[in-house]
Structures are given as C-alpha cells and as structure tokens.
N, C-alpha and C positions, 0 to 999 in steps of 0.2 A: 946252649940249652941242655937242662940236665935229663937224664935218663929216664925218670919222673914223666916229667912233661912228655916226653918224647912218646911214650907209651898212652897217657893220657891223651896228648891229640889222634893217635892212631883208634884208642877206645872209643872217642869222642866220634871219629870219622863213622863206625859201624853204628851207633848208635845214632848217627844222622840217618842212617840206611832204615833204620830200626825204626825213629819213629814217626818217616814219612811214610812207609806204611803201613802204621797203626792210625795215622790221623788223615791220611790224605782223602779213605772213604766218606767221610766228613764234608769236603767240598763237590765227592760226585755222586752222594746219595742218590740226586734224581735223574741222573745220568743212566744209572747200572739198573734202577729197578725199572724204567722204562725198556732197557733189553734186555731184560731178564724175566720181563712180564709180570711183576711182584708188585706192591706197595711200598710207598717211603717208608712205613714205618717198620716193614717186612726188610726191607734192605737194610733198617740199620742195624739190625741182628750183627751185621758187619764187623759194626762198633762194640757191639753189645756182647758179640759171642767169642768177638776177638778177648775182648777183656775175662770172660768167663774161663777161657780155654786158657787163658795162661796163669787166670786167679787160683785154676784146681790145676793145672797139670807141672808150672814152671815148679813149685816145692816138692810136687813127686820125684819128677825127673833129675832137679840137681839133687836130692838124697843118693843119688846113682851113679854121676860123674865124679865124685869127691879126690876118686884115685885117679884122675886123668889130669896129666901135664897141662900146665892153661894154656901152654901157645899151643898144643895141639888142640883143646878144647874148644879154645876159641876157632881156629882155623876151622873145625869141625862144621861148628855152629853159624859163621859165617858164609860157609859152603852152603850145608842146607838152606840156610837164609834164602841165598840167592838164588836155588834148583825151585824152591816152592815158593818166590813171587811168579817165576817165570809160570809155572801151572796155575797159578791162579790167572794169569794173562791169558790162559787158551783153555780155562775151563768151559766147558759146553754147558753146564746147568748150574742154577742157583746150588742147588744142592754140593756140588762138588765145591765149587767158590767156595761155600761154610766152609768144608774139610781141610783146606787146602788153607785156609785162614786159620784156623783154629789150629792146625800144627804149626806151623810160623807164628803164630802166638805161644806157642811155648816155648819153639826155640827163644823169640825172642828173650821173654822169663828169664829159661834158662843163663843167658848168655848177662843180661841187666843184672840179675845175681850174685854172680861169679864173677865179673867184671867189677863190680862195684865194692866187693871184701878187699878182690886184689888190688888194686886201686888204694883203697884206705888202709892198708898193711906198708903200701910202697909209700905214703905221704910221710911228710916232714912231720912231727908232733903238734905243731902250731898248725898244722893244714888238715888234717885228718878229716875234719867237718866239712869240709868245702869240697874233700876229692869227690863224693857222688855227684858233688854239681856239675864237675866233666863230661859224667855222662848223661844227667838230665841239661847241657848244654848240650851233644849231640842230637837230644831230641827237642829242644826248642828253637836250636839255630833248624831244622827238620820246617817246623811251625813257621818259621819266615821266609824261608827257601823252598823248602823243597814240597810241602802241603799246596801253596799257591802257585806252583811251579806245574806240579802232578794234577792242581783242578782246571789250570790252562788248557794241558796238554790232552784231559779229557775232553776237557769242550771241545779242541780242537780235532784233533785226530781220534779218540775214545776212550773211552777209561783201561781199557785194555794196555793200550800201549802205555800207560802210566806204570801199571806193576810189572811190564819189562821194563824198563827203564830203572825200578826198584832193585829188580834184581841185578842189574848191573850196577849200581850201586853195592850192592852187596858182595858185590866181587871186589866192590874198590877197597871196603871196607874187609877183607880178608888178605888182600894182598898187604893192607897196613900191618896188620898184626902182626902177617908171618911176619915182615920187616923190623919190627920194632920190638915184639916182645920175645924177649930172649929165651933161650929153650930152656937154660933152668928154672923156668918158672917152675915149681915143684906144685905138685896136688897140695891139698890142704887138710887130707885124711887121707887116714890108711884102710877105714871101714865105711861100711854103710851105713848112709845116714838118715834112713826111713825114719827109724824111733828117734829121730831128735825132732822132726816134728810137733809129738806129744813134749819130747822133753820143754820146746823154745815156749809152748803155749799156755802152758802152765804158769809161765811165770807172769802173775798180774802187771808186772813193769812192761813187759815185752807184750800181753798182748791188747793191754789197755793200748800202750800204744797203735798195735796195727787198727784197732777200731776206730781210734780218733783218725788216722791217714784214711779209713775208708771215705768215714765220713765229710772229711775236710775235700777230698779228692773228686767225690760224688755229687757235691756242693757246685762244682764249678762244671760238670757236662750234663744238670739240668740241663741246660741254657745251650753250653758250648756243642753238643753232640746235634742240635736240630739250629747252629745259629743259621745255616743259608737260606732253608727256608722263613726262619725269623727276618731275615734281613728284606727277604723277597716280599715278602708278604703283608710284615707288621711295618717295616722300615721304608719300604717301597722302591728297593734298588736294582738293576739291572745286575744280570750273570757275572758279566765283565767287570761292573762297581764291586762284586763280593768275592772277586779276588784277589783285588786289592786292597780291601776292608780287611781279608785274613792276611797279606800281607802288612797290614800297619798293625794285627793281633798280634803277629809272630815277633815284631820286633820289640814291642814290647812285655811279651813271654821272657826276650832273651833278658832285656834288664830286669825283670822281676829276678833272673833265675841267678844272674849275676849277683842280685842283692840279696839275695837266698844264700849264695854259697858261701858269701863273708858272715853271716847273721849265723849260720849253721855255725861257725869254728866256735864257739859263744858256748853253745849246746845248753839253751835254755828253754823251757817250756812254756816259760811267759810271751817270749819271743814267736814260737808258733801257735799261742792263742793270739794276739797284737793279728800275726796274717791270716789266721780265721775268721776273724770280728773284721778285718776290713776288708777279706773277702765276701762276707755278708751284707758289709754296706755297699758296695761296690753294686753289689747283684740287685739290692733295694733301689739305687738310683737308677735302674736301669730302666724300670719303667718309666721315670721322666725324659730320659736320656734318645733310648734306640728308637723312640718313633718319630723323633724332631729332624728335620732336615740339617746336616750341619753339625747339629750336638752328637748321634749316633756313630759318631767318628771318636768326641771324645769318651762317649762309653764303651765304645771297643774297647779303645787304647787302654782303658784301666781296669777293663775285664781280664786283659792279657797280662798286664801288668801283677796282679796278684794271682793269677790262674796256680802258677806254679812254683810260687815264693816260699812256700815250707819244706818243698819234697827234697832236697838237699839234708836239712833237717833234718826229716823222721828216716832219711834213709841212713843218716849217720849215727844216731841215736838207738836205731836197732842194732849198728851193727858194733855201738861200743859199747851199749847194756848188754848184749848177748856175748862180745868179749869178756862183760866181766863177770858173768852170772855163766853163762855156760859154754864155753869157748870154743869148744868142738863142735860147736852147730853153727858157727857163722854166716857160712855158705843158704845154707837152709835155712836161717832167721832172716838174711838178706830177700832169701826168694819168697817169705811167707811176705815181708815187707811190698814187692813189688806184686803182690799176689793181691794186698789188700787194698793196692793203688788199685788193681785193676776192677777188684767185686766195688769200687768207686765208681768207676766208669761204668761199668754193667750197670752198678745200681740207678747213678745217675742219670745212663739214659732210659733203661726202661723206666725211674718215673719221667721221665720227661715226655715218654712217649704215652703214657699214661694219661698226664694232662693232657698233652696234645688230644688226645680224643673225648677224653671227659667235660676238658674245661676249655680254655683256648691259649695259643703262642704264646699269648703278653702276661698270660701269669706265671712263666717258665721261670724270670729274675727271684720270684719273691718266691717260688718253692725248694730254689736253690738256697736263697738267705737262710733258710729256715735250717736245713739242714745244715748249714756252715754252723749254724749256734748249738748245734746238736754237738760238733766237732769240742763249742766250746766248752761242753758242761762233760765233755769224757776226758780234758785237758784237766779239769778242776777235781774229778775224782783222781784223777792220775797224781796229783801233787801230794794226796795221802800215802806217799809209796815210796 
C-alpha cells in the first residue's frame, strides 16, 4: 500500500470521528430535548447551529492556520476534537451544549478543509477528483456505523454517553495522523489568508459553484435532518425499527459516495446536475414511498443513496478552479466549499423545521425536490463561465 492511501485511510479514520458527530444528533433529537426540557425543534439547533458555526467560522479560522505544519495541524485539531465531545457529554445546560457544538463545528471545518487540499495535492493526476471522497467516505462510512451505532447507545445508556464515546474516537483518529502523516508535511502559505476570502468569491466560477453545493446540499436535510420523527410518525415505525432503517440509509450513503468519487475524476457539470435531478426525484417519490409498509425501506435506501453522490464533486472542483484561478487560496476556497455544505444543512433544516410547523411531515420530500431543481438552474448559469 502506497503512502497515499496510507494517509488517506488515517484522514478517512478522523473524519469517521467527525461525522458521527455532526450527524449522530439526528437519531437522538427526542432524546436530548426531553432532558434538556426543550422542543424537538429547539434541539435541532444541534443540527442547525452545528452547520452554521462551521458555515461562518471554519473559512475564518483556516485563513489563520496557513503557516502551521499539517501533521501538527492536524494532530492539533484532532485533539481538540476529542477535549470538546467529551464537554458536550457533561454539559449541564442547553445552552453550554450550543457552545460546546458550535466550536467543534469549526474544528471540524477547519480540519475537512485542510485535509481535503492536502489530500488532493498528494493524489496521483488520474485520482485527484476522487481524493475528497476519502474524506466524505469517513463521513458516510460515520452514516452506517457509527450515527446507528451512537442512536442505540442513546436509547440505551443516554445520549451523553454517545459523544464520550465521540470523543474517544477522536483520539483514535489523532493517533492515526500522528502515525501516518509525516512531519514534512509543509504549511501551504507563508501569509495570512483572511483577504483571500474576498479574493476566492469574487470569482463567478468559484462562487456560482458554492451556491449550487448549498443548495444541492440543503435539498437532502429537508427531509434527512427530522427523518426519525418522519419515520415515527408518518411511517409508523418503532425506536428500534429507525435504527436500523438509518443503518440501511448509511450503507447506501456509502455506495452513493463511492459512485461520487469515480464520477468526480470526470470533473463535469453535467454529471452534478444528472445527481441533483435525481436527487429531486428521489425526494418526489418519497411521498409514495415512506408511508407504505415494506416500500419505506426502498425509499430510504435511495434517499441515501443520492444524499451525497456530488460532494466529492464540488469539493474537487473548488479546489481545481481555485488552483487555477487563484492558487494561494486553496486552503480557504476549500473551507468556503465545506462552509457552503454546511449554510445547506442550516438551511435545509430550518426549512424543514418551518414546514414542520406550518404545514405537515409528509410535505418535507417535495420541499426538498424543489430546492434540488433550484441546484439545477445555478448548474445551468454556471455553464456560461
């Protein structure tokens, strides 16, 4: 196994760490706000604030690290990872819980960022498109494992004991690094890189793109950020049924992400409007689909299935339009990239949460479709560029 790989499964392993706990709140929404004394839809702030705090903070913060070694960077980041699940495990108030998420939403940022340039600098020429899928593979192999794994573990013992367990993960995922990625990894600038910011957004290719990944992104946690109670409610399934419903999500996350990462080396635009258009079908068939006995298995399976089929994709695309258009902002084109994933989820679920109150569950598929085709008509101005 080459040196490559070697690195890339050790990236891969933190980013398992990474995004079971970004997603794992997800299966114990009604868990925490009942001891927290809060609202389902108060708790999913979780979700929501996670994504927010790393939409506005991960681009600040890597403009900062530029001149810091990546295995110490990483090692860094990994660390803190793991000090701030454990405090979110023995936070005493909702409120600290926020704080305590929303800095670990940046680390995370940060770390998704700079992991994912360095990553695609070490790839073979032919592979360059597919290295971000390593790490959106840490986080969907996350979706199979470790999300159904962490809503057992709540139901069982508490949600608590889930993001200690996070954080020890996050220690497994730091000891990898130091192990694999070797000390000369050199910084990737010698300056700060705040003003590259402005400079990356400027450019219509670069930020047409982050708009199209919001909305492509935000399209699929309509639905995906409130699915337990969809399942409970509209679906009519048992605790215990809806853990294993997200583990048949996660597995086919992983082959979505898998068929994402060969589709990225491609680096076409056609190809990520194809998985926007059939992520909006996907979401339209749902209202046939998740209320039937029997069929709402095969609407998971294909909700997962395209959930995360382009983010390989536009994470590559940012980060070879911004090699060639402005080179010294890689790092920080990367993190606006992962930034606009997130104002996706933010956005996604608060309207999701939206509907939920205004209108009802079962119209969650077809407010998501709608948005996917939004994805597709910023695809179609982006082709004038």
């Amino acid at each position: 196994m080459t040196k490559y790989y070697k690195i890339a499964i050790a990236l891969a392993v933190s980013t398992f760490a990474i995004g079971t706990t970004e997603f794992v709140p997800v299966g114990m929404l009604t868990d925490i706000a009942k001891d927290m004394h809060v609202s389902t839809g108060m708790i999913g702030l979780l979700v929501t604030g996670y994504a927010v705090a790393q939409a506005v903070g991960a681009p600040i913060a890597t403009s900062f690290v530029g001149r810091v070694a990546r295995r110490r960077l990483f090692t860094w980041l990994m660390f803190t990872f793991a000090v701030l699940n454990v405090a979110s495990a023995i936070a005493p108030s909702y409120g600290l819980l926020l704080v305590t998420r929303a800095l670990t939403a940046v680390v995370h940022g940060v770390f998704f960022a700079t992991a994912s340039v360095y990553l695609t600098n070490m790839a073979p020429l032919d592979k360059k498109g597919e290295a971000a899928s390593w790490l959106f593979g840490g986080l969907t192999v996350a979706t199979v494992f470790g999300v159904p794994f962490g809503t057992y573990l709540g139901d069982v013992v508490g949600w608590r004991a889930t993001f200690a367990v996070v954080g020890i993960m996050g220690l497994i995922g730091w000891l990898g690094v130091l192990i694999q990625v070797p000390k000369s990894a050199a910084p990737t600038v010698t300056d700060n890189q705040l003003l590259g910011i402005l400079t990356v957004i400027r450019q219509p290719r670069i930020s047409l793109t982050l708009l199209m990944a919001t909305l492509g992104f935000g399209a699929t946690f309509v639905l995906y950020t409130y699915i337990r109670p969809y399942l409970q409610q509209v679906t009519g399934i048992s605790t215990t049924s809806v853990v294993w419903v997200l583990v048949l999500y996660g597995v086919f996350v992983t082959i979505g992400n898998v068929i994402g990462g060969r589709l990225a080396n491609r680096q076409s635009l056609h190809i990520l409007m194809g998985v926007f258009l059939a992520q909006a079908v996907v979401q339209s068939v749902q209202l046939a689909l998740l209320p039937k006995a029997g069929w709402y298995l095969l609407g998971v399976a294909l909700l997962g299935l395209v959930a995360f089929m382009g983010n390989a994709s536009l994470q590559s695309r940012i980060i070879i339009t911004t090699t060639e258009l402005a080179p010294a902002h890689t790092d920080v084109a990367s993190a606006l990239n992962v930034s606009a994933l997130n104002f996706g989820i933010a956005g996604g679920s608060f309207v999701g949460n939206m509907v939920m109150v205004h209108a009802a569950l079962q119209t969650l598929p077809i407010v998501g479709a709608l948005i996917g085709i939004l994805a597709i008509g910023v695809a179609q101005l982006l082709k004038r560029y």
